[in-house]
Backbone of each chain as ProteinMPNN parsed JSONL, in Angstrom:
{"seq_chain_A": "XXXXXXXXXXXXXXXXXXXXXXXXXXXXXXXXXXXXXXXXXXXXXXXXXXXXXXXXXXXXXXXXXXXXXXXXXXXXXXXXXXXXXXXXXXXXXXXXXXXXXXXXX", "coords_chain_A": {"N_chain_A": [[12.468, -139.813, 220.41], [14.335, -140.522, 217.287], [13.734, -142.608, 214.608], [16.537, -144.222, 213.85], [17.414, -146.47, 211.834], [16.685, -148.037, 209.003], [14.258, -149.833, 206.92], [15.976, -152.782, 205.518], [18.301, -152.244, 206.592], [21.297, -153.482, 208.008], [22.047, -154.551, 211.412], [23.4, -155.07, 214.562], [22.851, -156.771, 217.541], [23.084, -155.583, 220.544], [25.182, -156.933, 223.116], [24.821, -156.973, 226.198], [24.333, -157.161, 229.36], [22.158, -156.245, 231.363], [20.706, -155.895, 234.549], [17.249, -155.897, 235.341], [14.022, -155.128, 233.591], [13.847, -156.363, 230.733], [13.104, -156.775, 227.234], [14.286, -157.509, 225.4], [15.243, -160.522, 223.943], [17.532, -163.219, 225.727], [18.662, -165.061, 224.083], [19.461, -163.466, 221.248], [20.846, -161.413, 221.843], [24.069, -159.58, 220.478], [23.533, -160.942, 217.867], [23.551, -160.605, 214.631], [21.753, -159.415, 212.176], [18.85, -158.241, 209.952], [17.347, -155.189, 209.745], [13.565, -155.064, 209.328], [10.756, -154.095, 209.195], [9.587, -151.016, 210.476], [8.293, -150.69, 213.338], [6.624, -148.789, 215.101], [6.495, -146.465, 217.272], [7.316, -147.102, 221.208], [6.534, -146.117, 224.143], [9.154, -146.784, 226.65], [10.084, -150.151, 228.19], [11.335, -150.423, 229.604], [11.37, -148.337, 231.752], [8.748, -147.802, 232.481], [8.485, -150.344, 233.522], [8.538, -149.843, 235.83], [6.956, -148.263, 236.767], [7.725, -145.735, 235.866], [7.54, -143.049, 233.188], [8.206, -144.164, 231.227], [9.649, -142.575, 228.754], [11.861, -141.407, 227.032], [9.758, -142.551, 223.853], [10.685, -145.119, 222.583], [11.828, -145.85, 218.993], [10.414, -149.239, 217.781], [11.849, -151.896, 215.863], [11.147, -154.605, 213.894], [13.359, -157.497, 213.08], [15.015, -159.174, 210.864], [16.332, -162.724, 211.241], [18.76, -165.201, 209.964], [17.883, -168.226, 211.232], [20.123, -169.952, 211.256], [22.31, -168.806, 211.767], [21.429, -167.69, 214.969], [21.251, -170.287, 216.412], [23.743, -172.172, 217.237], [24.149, -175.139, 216.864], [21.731, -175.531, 214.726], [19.945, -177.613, 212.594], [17.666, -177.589, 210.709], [16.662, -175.901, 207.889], [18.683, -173.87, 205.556], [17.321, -171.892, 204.962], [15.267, -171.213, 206.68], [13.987, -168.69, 209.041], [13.792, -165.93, 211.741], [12.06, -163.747, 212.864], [12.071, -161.201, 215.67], [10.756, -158.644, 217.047], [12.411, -155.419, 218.605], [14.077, -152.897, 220.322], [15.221, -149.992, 219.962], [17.165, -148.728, 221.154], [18.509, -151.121, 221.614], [19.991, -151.936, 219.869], [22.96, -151.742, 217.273], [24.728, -150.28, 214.937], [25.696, -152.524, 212.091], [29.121, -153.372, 212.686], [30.932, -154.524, 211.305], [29.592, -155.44, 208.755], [29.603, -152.611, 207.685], [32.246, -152.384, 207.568], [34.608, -154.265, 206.749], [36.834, -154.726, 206.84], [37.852, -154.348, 208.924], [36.945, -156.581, 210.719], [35.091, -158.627, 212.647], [33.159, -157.616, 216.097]], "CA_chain_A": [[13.636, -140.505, 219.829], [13.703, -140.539, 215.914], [14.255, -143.796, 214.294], [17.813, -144.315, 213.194], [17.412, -147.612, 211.608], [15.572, -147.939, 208.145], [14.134, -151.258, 206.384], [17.316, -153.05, 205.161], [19.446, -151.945, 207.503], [22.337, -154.572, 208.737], [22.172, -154.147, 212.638], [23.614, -156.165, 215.144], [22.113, -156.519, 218.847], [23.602, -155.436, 222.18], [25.381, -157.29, 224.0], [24.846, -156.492, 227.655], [23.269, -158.19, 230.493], [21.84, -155.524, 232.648], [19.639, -155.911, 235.724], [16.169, -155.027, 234.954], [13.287, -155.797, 232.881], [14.093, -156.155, 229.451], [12.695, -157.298, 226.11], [15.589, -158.216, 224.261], [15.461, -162.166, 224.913], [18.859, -163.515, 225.924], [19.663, -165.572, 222.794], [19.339, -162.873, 220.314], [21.832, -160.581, 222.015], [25.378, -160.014, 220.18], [23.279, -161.561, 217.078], [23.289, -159.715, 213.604], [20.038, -159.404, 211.541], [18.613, -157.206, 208.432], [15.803, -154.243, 209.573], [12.264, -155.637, 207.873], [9.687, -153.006, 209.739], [9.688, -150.077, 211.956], [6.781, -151.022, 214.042], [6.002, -148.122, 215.197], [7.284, -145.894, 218.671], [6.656, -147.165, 222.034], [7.187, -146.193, 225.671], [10.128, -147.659, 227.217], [8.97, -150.609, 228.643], [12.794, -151.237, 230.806], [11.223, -147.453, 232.902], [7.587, -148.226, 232.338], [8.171, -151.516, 234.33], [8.885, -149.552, 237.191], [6.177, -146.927, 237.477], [8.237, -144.693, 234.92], [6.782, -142.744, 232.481], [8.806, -144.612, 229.492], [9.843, -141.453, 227.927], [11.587, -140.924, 225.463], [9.769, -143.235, 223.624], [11.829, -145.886, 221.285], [11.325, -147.089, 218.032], [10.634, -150.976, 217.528], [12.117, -152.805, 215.058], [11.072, -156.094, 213.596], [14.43, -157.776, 212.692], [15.46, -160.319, 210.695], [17.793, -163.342, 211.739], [18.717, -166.421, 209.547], [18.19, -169.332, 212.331], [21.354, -170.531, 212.012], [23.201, -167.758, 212.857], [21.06, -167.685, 215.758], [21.645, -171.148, 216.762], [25.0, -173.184, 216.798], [23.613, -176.383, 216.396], [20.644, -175.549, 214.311], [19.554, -178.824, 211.88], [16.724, -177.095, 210.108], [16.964, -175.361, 206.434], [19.522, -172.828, 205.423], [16.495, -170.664, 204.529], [14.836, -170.422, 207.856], [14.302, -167.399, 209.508], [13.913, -165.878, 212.613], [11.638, -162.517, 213.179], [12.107, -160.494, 216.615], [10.934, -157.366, 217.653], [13.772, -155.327, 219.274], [13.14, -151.854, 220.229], [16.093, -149.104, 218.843], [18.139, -148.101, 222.096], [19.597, -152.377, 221.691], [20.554, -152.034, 218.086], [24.042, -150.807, 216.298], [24.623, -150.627, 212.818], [26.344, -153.844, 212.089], [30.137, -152.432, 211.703], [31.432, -155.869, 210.564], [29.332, -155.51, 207.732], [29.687, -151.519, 207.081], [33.541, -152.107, 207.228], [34.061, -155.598, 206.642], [38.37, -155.06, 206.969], [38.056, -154.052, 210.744], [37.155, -157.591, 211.642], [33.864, -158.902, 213.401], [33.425, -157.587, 216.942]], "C_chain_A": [[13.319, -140.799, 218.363], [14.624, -141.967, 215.428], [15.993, -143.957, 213.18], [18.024, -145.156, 212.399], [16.492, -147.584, 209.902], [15.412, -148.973, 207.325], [15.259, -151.633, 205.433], [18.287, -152.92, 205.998], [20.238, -153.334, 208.095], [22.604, -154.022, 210.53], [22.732, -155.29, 213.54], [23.361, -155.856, 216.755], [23.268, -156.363, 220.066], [23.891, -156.37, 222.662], [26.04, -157.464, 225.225], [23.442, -157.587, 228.389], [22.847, -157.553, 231.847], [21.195, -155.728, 233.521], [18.31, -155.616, 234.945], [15.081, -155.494, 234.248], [13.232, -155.481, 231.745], [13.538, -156.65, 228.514], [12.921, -158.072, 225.374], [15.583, -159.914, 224.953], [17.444, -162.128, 224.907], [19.823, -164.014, 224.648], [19.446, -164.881, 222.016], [20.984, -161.774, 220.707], [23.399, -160.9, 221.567], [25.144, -160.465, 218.477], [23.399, -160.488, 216.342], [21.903, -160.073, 212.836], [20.31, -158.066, 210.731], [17.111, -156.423, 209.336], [14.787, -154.713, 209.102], [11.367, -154.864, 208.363], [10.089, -151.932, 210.66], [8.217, -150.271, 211.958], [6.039, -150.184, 214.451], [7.0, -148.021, 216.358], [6.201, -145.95, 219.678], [7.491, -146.697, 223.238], [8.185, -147.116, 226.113], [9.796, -149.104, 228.096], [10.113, -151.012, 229.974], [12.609, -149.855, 232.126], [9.731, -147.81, 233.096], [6.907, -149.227, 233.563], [8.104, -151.413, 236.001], [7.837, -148.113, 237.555], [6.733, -146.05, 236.484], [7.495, -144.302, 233.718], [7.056, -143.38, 230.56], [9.386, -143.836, 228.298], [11.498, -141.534, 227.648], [10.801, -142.31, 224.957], [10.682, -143.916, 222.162], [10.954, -146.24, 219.871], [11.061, -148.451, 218.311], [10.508, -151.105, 215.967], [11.361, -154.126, 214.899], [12.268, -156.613, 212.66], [14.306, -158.568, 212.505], [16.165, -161.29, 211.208], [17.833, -164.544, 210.792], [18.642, -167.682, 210.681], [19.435, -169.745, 212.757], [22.72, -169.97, 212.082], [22.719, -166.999, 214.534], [21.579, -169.061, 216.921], [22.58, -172.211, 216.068], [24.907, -174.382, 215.642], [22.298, -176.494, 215.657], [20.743, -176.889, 213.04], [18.6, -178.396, 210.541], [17.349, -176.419, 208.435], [17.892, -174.087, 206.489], [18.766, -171.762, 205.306], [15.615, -170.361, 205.432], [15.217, -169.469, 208.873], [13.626, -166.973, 210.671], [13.042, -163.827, 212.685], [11.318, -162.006, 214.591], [12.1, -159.086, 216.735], [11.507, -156.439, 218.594], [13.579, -153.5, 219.12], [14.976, -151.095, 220.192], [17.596, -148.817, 219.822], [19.127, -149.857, 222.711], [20.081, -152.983, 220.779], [21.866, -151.519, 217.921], [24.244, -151.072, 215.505], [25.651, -152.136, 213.084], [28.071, -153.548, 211.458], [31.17, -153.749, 210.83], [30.648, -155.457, 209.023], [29.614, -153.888, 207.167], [31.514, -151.625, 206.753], [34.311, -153.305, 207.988], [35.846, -155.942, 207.213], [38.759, -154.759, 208.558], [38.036, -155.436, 211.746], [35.771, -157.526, 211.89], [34.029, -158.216, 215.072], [32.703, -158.416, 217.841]], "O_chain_A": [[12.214, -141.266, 218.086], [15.768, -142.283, 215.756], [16.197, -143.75, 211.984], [19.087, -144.879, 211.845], [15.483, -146.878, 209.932], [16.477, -149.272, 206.786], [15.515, -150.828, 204.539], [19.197, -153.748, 205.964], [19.542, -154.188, 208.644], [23.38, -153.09, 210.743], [22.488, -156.448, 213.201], [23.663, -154.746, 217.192], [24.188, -157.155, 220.27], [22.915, -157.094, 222.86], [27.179, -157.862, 225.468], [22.425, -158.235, 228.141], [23.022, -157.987, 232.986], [20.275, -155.959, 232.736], [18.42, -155.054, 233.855], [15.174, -156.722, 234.26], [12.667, -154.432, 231.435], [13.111, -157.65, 229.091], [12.311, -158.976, 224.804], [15.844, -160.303, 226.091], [18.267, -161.391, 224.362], [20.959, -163.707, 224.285], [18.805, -165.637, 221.286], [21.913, -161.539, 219.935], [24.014, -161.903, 221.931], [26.12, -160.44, 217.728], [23.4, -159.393, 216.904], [21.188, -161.043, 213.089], [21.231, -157.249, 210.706], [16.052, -157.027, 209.505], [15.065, -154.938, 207.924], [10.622, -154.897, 207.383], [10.926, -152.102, 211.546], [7.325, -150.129, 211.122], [4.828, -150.387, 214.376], [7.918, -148.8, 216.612], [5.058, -145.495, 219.653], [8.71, -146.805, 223.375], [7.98, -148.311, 225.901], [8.908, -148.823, 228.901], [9.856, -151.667, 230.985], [13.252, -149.926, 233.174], [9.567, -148.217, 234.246], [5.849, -149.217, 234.193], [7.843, -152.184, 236.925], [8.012, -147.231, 238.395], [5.792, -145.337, 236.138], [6.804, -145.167, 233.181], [6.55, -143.212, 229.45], [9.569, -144.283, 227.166], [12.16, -141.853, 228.635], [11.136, -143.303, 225.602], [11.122, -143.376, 221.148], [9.829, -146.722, 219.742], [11.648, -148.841, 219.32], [9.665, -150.721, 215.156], [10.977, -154.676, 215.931], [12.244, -156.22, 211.494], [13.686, -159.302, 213.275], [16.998, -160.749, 211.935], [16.72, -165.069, 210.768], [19.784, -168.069, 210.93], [19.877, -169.903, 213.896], [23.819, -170.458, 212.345], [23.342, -166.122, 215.133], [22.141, -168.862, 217.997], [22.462, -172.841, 215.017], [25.244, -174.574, 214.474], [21.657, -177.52, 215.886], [21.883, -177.021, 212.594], [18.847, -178.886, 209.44], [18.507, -176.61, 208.063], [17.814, -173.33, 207.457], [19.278, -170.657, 205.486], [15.018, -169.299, 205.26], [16.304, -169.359, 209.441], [12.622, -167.667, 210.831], [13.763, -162.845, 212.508], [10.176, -162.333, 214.917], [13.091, -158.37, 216.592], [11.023, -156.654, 219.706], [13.102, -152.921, 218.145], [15.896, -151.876, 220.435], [18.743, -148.723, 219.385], [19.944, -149.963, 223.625], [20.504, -154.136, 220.697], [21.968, -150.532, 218.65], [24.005, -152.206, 215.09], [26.141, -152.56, 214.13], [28.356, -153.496, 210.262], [31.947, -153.605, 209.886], [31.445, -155.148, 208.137], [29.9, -153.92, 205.97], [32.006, -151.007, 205.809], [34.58, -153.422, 209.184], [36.178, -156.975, 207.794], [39.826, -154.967, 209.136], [38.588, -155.613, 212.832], [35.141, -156.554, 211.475], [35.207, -158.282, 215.421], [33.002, -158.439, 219.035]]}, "seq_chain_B": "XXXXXXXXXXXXXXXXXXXXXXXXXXXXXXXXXXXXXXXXXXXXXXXXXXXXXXXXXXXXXXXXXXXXXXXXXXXXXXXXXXXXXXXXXXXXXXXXXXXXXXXXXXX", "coords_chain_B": {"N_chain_B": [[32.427, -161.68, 230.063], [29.577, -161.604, 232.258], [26.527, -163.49, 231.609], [24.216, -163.264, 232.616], [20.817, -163.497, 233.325], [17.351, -162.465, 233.122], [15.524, -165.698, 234.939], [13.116, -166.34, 233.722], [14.128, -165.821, 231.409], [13.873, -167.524, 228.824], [14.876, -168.847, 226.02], [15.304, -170.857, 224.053], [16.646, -172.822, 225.285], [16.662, -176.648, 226.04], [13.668, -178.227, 226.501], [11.862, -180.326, 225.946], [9.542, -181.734, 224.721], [6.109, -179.893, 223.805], [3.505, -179.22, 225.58], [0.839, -179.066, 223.337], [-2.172, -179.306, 223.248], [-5.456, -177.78, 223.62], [-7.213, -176.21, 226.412], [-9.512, -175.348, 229.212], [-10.267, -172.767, 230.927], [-10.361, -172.483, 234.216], [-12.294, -170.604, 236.432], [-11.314, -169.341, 238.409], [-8.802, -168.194, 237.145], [-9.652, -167.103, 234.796], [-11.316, -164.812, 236.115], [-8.682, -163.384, 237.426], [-8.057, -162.639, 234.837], [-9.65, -160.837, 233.856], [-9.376, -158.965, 236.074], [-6.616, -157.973, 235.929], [-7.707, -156.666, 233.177], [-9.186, -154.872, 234.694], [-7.596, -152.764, 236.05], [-5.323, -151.862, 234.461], [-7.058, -149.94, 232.205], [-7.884, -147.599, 230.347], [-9.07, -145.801, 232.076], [-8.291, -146.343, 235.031], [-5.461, -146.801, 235.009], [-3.99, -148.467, 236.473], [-2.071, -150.749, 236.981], [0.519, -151.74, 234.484], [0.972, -153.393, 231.631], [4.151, -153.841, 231.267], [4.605, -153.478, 234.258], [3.077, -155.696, 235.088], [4.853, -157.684, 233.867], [7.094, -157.165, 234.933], [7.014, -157.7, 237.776], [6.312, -160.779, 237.177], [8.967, -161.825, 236.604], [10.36, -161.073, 238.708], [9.661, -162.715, 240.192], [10.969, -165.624, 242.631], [12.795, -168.298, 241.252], [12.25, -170.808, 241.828], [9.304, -170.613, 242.258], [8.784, -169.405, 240.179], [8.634, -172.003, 238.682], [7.46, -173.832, 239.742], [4.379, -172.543, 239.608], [1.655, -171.8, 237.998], [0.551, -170.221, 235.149], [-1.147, -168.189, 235.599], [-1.338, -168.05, 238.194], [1.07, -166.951, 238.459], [0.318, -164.178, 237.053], [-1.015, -163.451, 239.13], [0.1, -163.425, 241.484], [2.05, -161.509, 240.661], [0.476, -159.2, 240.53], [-0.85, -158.742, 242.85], [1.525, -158.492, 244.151], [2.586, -155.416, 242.782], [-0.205, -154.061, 243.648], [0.02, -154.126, 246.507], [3.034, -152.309, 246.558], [1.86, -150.469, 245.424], [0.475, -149.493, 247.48], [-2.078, -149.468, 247.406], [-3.718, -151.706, 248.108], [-2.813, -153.727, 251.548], [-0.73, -155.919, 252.738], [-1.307, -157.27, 254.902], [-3.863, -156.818, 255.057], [-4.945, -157.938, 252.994], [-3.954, -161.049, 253.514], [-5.447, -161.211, 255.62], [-7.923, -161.28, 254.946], [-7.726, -163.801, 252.968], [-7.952, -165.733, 254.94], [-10.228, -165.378, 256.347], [-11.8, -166.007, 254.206], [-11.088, -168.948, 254.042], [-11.888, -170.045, 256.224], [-14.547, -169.545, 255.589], [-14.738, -170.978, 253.482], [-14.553, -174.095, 254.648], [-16.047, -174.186, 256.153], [-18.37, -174.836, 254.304], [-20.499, -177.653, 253.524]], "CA_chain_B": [[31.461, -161.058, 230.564], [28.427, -162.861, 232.211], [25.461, -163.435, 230.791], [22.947, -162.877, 233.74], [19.811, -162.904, 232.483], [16.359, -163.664, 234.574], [14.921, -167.305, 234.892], [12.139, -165.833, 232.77], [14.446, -165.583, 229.828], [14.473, -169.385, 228.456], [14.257, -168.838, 224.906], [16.588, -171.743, 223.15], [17.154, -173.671, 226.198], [16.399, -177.727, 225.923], [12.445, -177.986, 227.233], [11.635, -181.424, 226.075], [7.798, -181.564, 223.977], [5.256, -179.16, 223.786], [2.386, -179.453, 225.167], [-0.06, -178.581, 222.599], [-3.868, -179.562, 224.017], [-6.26, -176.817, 224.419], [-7.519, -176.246, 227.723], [-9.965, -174.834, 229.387], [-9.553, -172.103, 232.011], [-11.139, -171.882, 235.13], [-13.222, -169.48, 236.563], [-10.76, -168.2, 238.686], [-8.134, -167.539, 235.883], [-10.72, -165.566, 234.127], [-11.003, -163.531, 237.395], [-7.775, -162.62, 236.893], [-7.675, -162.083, 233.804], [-10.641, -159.356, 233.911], [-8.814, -158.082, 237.355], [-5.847, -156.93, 235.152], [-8.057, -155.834, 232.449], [-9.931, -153.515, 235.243], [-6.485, -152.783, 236.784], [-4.902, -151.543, 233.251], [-8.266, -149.871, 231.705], [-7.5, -146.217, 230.485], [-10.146, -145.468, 233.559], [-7.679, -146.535, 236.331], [-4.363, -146.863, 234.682], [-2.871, -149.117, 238.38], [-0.976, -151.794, 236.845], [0.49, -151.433, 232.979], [1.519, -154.567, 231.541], [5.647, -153.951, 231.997], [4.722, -153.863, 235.511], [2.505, -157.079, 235.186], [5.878, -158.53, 233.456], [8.278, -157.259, 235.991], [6.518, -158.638, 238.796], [6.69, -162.147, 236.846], [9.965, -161.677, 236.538], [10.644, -161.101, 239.325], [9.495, -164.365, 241.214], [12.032, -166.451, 242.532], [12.946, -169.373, 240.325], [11.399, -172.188, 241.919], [8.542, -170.162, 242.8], [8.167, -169.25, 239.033], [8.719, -173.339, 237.867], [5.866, -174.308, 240.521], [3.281, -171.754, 239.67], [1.093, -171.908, 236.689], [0.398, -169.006, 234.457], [-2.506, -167.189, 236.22], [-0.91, -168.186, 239.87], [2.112, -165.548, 238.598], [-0.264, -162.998, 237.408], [-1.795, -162.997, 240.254], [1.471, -163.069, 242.476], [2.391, -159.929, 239.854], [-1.037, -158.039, 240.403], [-0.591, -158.783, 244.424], [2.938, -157.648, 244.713], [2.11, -154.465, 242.532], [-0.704, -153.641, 244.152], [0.834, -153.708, 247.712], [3.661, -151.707, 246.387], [1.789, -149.047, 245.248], [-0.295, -148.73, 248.399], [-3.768, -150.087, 247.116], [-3.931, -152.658, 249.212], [-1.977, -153.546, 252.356], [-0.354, -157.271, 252.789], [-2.33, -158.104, 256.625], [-5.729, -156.812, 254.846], [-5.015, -159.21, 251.928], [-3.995, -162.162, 254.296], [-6.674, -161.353, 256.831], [-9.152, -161.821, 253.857], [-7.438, -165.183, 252.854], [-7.985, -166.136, 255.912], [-11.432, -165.202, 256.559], [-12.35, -166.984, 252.56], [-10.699, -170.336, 254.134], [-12.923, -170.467, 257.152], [-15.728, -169.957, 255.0], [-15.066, -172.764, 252.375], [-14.064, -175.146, 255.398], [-17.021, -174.435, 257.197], [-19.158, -175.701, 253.619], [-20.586, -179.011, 253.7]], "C_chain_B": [[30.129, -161.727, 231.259], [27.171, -162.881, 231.968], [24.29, -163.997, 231.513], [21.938, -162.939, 232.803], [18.647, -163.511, 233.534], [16.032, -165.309, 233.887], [13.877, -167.082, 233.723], [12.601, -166.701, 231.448], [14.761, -167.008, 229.553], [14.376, -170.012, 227.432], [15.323, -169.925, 224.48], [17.185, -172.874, 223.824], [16.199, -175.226, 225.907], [15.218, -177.196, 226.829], [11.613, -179.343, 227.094], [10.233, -180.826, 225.002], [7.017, -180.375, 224.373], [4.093, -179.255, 223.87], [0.725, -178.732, 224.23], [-1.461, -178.631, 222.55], [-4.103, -178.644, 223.85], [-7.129, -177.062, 225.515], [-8.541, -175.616, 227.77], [-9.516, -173.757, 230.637], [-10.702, -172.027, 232.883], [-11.607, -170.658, 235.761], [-12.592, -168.562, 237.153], [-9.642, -167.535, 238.053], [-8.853, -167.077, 235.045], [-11.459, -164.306, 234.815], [-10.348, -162.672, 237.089], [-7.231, -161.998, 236.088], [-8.304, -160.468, 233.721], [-9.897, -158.71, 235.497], [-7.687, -157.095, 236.665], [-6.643, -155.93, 234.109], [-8.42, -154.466, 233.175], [-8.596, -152.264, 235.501], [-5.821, -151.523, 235.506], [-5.876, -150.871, 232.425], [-7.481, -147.996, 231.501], [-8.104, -145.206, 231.565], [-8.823, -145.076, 234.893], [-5.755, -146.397, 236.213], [-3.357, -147.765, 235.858], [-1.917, -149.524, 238.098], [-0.862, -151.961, 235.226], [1.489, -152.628, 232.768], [3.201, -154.786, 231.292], [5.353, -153.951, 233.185], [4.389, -154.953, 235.872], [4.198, -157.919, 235.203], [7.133, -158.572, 234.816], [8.108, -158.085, 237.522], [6.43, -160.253, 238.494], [7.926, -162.534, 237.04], [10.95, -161.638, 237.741], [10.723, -162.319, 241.015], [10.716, -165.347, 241.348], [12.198, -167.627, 241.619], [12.605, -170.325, 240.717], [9.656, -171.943, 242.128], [7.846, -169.665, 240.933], [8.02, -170.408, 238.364], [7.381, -173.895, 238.724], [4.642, -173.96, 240.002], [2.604, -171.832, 238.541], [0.492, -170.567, 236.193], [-0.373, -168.717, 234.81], [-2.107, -167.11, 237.511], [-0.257, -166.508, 239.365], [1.523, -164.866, 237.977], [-0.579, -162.572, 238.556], [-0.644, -162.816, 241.407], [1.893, -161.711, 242.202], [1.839, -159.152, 240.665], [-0.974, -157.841, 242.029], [0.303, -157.896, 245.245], [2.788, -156.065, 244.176], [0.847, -153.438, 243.336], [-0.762, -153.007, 245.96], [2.004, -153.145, 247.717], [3.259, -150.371, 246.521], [0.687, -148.321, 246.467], [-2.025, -148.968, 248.332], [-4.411, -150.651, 248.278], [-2.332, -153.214, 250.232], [-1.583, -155.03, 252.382], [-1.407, -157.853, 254.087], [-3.559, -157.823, 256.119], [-5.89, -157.868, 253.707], [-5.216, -160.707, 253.086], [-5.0, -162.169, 255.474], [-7.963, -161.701, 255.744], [-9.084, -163.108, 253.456], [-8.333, -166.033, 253.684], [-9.213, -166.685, 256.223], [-12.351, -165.834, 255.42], [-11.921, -168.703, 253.516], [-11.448, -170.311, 255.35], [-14.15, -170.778, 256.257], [-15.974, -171.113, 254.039], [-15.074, -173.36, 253.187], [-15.469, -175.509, 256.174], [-18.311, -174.848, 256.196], [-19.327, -177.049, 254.039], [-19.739, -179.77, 252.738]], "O_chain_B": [[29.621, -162.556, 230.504], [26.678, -161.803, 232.3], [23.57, -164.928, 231.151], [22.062, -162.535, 231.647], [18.725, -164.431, 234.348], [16.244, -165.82, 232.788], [13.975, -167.837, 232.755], [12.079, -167.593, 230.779], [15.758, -167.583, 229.988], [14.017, -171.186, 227.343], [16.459, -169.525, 224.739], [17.956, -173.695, 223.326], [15.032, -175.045, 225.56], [15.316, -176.256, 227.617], [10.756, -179.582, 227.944], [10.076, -179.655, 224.655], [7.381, -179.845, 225.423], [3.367, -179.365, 222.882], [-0.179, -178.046, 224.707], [-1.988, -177.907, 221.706], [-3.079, -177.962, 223.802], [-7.776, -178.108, 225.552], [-8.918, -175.127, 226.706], [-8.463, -173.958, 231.241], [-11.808, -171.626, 232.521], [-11.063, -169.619, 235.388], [-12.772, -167.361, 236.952], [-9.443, -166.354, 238.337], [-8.176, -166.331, 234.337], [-11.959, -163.282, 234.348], [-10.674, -161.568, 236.652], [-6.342, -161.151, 236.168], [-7.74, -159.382, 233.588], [-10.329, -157.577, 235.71], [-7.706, -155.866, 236.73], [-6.416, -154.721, 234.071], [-8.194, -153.341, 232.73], [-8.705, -151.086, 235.162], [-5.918, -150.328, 235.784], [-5.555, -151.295, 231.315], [-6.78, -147.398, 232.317], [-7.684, -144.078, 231.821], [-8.549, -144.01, 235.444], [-4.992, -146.008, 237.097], [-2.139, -147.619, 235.963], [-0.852, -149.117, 238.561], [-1.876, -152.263, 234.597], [2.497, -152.855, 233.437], [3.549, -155.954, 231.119], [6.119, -154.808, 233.626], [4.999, -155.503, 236.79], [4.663, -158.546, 236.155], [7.746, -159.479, 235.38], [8.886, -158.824, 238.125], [6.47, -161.014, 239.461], [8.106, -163.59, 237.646], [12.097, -162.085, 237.731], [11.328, -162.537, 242.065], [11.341, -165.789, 240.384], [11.075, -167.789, 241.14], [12.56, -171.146, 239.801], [8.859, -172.88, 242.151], [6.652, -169.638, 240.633], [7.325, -170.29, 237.354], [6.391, -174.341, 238.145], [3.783, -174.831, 239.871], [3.495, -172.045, 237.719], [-0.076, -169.868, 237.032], [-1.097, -169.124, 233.902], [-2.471, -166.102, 238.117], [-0.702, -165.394, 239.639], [2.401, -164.004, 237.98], [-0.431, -161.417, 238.955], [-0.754, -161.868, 242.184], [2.092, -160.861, 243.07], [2.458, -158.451, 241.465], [-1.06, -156.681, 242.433], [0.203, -157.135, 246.207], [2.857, -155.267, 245.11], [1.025, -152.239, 243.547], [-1.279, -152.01, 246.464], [2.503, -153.234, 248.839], [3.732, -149.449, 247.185], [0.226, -147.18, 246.48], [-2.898, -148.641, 249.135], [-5.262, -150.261, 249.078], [-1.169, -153.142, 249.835], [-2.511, -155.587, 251.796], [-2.146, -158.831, 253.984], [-4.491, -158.47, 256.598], [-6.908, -158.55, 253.582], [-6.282, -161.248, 253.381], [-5.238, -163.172, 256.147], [-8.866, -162.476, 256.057], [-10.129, -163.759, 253.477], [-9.203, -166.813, 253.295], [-9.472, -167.879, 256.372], [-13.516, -166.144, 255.668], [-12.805, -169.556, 253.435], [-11.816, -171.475, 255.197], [-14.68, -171.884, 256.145], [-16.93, -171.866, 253.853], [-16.165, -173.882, 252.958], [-15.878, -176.58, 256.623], [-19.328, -175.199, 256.793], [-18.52, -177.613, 254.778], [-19.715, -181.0, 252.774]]}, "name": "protein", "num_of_chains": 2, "seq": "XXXXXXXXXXXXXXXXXXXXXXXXXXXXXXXXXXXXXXXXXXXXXXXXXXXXXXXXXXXXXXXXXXXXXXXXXXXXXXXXXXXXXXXXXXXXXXXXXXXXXXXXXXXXXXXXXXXXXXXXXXXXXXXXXXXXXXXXXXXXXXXXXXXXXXXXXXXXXXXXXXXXXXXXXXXXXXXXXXXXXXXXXXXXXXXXXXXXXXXXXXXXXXXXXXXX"}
């Protein structure tokens, strides 16, 4: 799987709530964030967990988040930030921000 | 849409203080620890740490709030290992078994 994603990038996270063993924590999903690393490509870890060979393997991301677009009620500084590693196949470009007159989805 | 997710996942949720102490670990959580290492070793390849996780994960929810972090490895490494045929559940619990006579029967 070749990395689609490249430092900068505006992405915004999946949100789905599948069965299974996943990575993606719960409160991140649905969230937007900025690209800041490709970490490198690992085995799947949602076939992996099951005896599977993890193949294809994914990119991982390390994504930005401002906190308090993470959390509602956040209290803390406008300038804290939020770094999660998030592996490529629970990313999409962020289309709110590529085409800003469509609306948020 | 609903927003299933396991007990695991409890990132943001109210949790009250943190306890921050360092501990020590007992002897038999450093068992376990070197049991996965053997377990996971490019040697043996048995149990690869998404399977460790899924087997955490998979503990019921009061059964994962009871247990303390080396119990649910070791619940993991248990259930994995009697999955894949290693070991059998009655040769595990017949060994239990046969360990709790012997401590009982210490002075």
């Amino acid at each position: 799987m070749s990395p689609r994603f490249v430092v900068g990038d505006r992405v915004r996270v999946r949100e789905a709530w599948p069965p299974g063993h996943l990575r993606t924590p719960a409160y991140i999903r649905g969230k937007r964030g900025i690209v800041c690393q490709h970490v490198g490509d690992f085995g799947n870890p949602e076939t992996l967990a099951y005896g599977g060979d993890g193949q294809p393997r994914q990119p991982l991301y390390r994504v930005h988040f401002p906190q308090a677009s993470v959390w509602p009620d956040y209290r803390g500084s406008a300038a804290d930030s939020l770094e999660v590693e998030i592996y490529q196949h629970w990313l999409d470009p962020d289309q709110h921000w590529l085409y800003p007159e469509k609306g948020a989805t | 849409m609903t927003r299933d997710h396991g007990h695991h996942d409890m990132g943001g949720q109210p949790a009250g203080p943190v306890d921050q102490a360092e501990h020590l670990y007992a002897l038999w959580e450093k068992r376990v620890d070197a049991l996965l290492v053997l377990l996971s070793d490019k040697k043996r390849r048995i149990i690869g740490v998404d399977e460790l996780r899924r087997g955490i994960e998979s503990l019921p929810a009061d059964a994962y709030e009871r247990m303390s972090y080396y119990e649910r490895w070791i619940a993991s490494i248990t259930a994995n290992l009697v999955e894949k045929g290693v070991l059998d559940q009655d040769e595990i619990d017949a060994r239990v078994a046969g360990l709790r006579v012997r401590d009982e029967a210490r002075p």
